[in-house]
N, C-alpha and C positions, 0 to 999 in steps of 0.2 A: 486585863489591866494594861498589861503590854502594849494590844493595840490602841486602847486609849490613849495614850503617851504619845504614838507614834502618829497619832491623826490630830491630838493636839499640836505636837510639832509640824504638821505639815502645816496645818492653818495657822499657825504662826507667822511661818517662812512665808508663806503665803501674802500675810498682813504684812510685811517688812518689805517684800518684793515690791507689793502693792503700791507701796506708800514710798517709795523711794522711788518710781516710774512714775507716777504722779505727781511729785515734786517738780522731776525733771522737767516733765511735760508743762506742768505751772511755769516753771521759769521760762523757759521758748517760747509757751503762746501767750505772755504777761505784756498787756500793752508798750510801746518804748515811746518816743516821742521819735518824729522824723533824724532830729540830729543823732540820738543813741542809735540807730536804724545805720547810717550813715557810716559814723564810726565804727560799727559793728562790721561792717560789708568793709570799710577799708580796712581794719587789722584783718579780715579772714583772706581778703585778697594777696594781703604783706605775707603773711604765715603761707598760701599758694604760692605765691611766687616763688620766693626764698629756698621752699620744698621744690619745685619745677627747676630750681637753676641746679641748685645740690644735684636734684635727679640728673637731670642733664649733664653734667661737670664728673657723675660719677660713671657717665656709660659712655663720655669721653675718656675717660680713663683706662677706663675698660677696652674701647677700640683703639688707644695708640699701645696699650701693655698687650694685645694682642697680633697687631701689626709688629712688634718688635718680634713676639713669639716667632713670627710668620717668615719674618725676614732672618730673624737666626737661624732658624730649620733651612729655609731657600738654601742660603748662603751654604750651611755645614753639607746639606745634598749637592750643592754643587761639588763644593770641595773634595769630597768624596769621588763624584763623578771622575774629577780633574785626575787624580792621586789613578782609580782604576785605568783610565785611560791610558796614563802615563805608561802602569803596568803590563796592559795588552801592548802596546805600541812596544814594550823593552822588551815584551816576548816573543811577537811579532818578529825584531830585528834580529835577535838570538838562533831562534828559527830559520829565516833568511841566510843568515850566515851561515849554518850548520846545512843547512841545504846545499848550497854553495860551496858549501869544505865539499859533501859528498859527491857532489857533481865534478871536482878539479880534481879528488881522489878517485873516482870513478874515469875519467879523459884518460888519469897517469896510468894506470894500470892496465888499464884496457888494449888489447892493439887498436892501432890505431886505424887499420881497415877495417877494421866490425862498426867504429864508432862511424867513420862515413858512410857506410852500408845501412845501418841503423837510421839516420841522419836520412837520405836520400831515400829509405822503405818511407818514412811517416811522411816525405813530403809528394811523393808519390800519389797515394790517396788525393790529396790536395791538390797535385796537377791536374787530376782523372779527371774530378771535381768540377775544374774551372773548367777544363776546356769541353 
């Protein structure tokens, strides 16, 4: 009994699918006269178009909201850039200096004949060298 039910309802759905695609179909292949033909073709045209500029206007949108994207990121990595650099270069001179202390502390304490002796061994090699 069950399936009776159940194959009735399909043949139902069936006749209603039917008959509602058939309709459809009626109304598209239903004679028009040239002018309904006409107007039919310019409103589908207006409806494309209208769609095409929207499309168009929306993935212009799309590419300046991601040019800004592009351009904040740029900009924040450089900045970034800017700021480390700065830091190398302040560590850089830090260093420099403290090298420099060590070098004028190293001259004072030193006698002062080991320092020319020292001086005149490293350029040694370098005379051997050229000549």
């Amino acid at each position: 009994m069950a399936e009776n039910n159940n194959d009735f309802g399909a043949f139902l759905a069936g006749v209603i699918v039917g008959g509602l695609t058939g309709a459809a179909i009626a109304l598209l292949m239903a004679p028009q006269s040239g002018e309904e033909v006409r107007g039919t073709i310019r409103e589908k045209s207006i409806e494309l178009r209208d769609r095409a500029s929207e499309t168009v206007e929306e993935a212009r949108q799309r590419a300046e909201k991601a040019i800004e994207e592009a351009q904040t990121q740029a900009e924040s990595a450089i900045e970034e850039m800017r700021k480390r650099v700065e830091e190398l270069s302040e560590v850089a001179k830090e260093r420099t200096a403290e090298l420099q202390k060590r070098v004028k502390s190293a001259e004072e304490t030193a006698p002062s004949g080991e320092i020319e002796v020292e001086a005149a061994e490293s350029d040694a090699p370098a005379e051997a060298s050229a000549a």
